[in-house]
DSSP file (Angstrom, degrees, kcal/mol; ACC not computed):
  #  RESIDUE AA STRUCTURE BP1 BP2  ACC     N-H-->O    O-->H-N    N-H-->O    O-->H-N    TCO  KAPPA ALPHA  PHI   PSI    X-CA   Y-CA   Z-CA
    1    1 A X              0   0    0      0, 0.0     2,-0.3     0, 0.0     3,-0.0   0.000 360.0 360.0 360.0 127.7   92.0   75.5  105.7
    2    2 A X     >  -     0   0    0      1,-0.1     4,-1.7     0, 0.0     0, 0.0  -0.683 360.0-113.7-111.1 166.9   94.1   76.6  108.6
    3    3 A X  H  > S+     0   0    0     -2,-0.3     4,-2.7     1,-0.2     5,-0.3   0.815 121.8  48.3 -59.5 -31.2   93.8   80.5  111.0
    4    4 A X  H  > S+     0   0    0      2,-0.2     4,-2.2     1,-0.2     5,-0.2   0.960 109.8  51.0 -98.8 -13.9   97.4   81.6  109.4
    5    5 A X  H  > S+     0   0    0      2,-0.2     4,-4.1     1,-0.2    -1,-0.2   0.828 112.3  50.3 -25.4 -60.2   96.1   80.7  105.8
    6    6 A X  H  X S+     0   0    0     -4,-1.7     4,-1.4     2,-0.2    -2,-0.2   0.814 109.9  45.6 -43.9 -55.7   93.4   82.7  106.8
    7    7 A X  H  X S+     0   0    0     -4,-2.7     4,-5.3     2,-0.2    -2,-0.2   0.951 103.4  62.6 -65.9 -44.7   95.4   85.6  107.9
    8    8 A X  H  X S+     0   0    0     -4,-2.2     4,-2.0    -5,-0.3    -2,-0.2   0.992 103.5  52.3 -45.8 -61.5   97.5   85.5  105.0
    9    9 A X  H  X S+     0   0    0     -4,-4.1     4,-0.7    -5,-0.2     3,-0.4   0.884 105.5  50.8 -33.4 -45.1   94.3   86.3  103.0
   10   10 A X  H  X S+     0   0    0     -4,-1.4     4,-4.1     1,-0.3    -2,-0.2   0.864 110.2  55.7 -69.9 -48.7   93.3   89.1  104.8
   11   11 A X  H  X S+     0   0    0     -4,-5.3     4,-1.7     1,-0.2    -1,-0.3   0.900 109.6  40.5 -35.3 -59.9   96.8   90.2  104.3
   12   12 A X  H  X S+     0   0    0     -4,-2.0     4,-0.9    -3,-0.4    -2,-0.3   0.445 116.7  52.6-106.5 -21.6   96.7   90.1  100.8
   13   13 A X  H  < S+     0   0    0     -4,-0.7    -3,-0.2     2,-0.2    -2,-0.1   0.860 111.8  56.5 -60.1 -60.0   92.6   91.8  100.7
   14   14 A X  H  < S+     0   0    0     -4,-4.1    -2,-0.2     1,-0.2    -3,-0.1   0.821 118.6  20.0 -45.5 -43.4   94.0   94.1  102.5
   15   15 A X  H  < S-     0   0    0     -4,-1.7    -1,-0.2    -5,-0.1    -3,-0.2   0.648  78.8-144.2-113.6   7.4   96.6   95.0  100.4
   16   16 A X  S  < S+     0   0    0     -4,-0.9     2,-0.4    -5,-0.1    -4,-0.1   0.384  74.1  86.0  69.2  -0.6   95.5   93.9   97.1
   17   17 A X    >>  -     0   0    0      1,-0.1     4,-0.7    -5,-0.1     3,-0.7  -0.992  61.1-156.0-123.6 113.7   99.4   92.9   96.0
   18   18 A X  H >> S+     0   0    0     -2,-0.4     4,-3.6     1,-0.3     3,-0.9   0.859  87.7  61.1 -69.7 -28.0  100.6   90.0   96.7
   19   19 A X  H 3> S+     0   0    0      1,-0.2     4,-2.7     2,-0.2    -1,-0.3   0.902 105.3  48.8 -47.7 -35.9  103.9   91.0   96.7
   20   20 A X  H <> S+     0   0    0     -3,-0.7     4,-0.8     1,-0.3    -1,-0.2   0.517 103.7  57.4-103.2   9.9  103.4   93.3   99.1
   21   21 A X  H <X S+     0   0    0     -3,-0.9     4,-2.9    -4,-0.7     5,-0.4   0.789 105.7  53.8 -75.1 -46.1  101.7   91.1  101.3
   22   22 A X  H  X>S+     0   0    0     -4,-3.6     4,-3.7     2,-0.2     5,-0.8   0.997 107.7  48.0 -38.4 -70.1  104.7   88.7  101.2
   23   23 A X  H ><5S+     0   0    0     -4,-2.7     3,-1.1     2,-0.2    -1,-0.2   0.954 114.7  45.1 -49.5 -72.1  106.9   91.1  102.1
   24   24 A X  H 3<5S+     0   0    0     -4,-0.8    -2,-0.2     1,-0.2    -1,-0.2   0.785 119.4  40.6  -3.1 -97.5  104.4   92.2  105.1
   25   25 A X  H 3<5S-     0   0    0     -4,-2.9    -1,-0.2     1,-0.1    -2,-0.2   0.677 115.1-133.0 -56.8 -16.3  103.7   88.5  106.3
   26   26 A X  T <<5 +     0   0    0     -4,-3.7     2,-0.4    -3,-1.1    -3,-0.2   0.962  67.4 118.5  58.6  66.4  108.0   88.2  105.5
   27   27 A X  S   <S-     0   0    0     -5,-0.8    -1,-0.3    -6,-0.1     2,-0.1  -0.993  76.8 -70.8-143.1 169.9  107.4   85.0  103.6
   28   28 A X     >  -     0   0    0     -2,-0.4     4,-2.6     1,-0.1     5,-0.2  -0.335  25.1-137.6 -54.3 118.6  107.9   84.1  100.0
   29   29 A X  H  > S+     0   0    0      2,-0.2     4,-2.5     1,-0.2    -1,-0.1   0.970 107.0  56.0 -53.2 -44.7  105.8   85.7   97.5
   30   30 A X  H  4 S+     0   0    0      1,-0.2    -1,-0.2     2,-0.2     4,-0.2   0.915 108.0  46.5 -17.1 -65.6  105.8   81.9   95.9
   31   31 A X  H  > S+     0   0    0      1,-0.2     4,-1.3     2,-0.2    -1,-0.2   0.944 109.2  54.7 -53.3 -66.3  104.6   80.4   98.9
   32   32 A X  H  X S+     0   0    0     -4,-2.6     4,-1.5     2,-0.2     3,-0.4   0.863 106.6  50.4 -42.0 -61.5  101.8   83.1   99.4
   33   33 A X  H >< S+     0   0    0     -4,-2.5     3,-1.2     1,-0.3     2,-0.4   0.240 109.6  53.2 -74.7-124.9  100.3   82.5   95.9
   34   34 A X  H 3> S+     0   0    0      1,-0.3     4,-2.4    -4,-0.2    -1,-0.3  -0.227 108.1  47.0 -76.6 -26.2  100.1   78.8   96.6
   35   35 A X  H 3X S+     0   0    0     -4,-1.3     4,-0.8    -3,-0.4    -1,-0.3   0.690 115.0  48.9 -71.0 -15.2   98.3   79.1   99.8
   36   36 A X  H <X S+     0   0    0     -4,-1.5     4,-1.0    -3,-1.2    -1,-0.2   0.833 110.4  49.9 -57.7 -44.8   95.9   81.6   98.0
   37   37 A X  H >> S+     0   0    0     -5,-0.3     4,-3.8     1,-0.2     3,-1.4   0.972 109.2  52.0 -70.9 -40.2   95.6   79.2   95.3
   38   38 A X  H 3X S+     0   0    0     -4,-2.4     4,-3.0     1,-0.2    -1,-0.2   0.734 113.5  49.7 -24.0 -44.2   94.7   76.2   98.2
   39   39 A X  H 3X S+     0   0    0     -4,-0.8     4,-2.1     2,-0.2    -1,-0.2   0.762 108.5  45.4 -66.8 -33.4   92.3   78.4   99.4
   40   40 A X  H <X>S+     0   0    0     -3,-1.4     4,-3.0    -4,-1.0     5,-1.4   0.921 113.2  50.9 -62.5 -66.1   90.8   79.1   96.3
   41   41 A X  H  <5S+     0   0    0     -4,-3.8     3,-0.4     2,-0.2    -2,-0.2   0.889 115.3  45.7 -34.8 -58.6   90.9   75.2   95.6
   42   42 A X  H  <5S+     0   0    0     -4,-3.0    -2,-0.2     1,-0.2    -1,-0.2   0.979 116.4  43.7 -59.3 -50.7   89.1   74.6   99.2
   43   43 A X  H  <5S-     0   0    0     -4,-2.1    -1,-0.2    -5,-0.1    -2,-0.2   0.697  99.4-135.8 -53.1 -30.3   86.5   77.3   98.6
   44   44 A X  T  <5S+     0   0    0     -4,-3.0     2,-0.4    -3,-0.4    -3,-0.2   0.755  74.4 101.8  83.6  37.6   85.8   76.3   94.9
   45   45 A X      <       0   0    0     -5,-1.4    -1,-0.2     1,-0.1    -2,-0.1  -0.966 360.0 360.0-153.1 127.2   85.9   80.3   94.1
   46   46 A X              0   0    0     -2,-0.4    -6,-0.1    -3,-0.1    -1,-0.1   0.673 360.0 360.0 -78.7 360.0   88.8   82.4   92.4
């Protein structure tokens, strides 16, 4: 688990679409949902 992993989440609570978190953070929605899912993985919670 990294701080910009982290941010991304917050991003993505915050706006409750990941797409439109992507767009926000200007990375690839792909990319986004695997570091959600990483997160998920560390945390052991969907």
């Amino acid at each position: 688990m990294d701080l910009n992993s982290l941010r991304q989440f917050l991003v993505v609570a915050r706006l409750e679409h990941l797409s439109h978190a992507a767009d926000e953070l200007h990375v690839a929605q792909p990319s986004l949902s695997r570091t959600i899912a990483r997160l998920e993985s560390e945390l052991r919670t969907p």
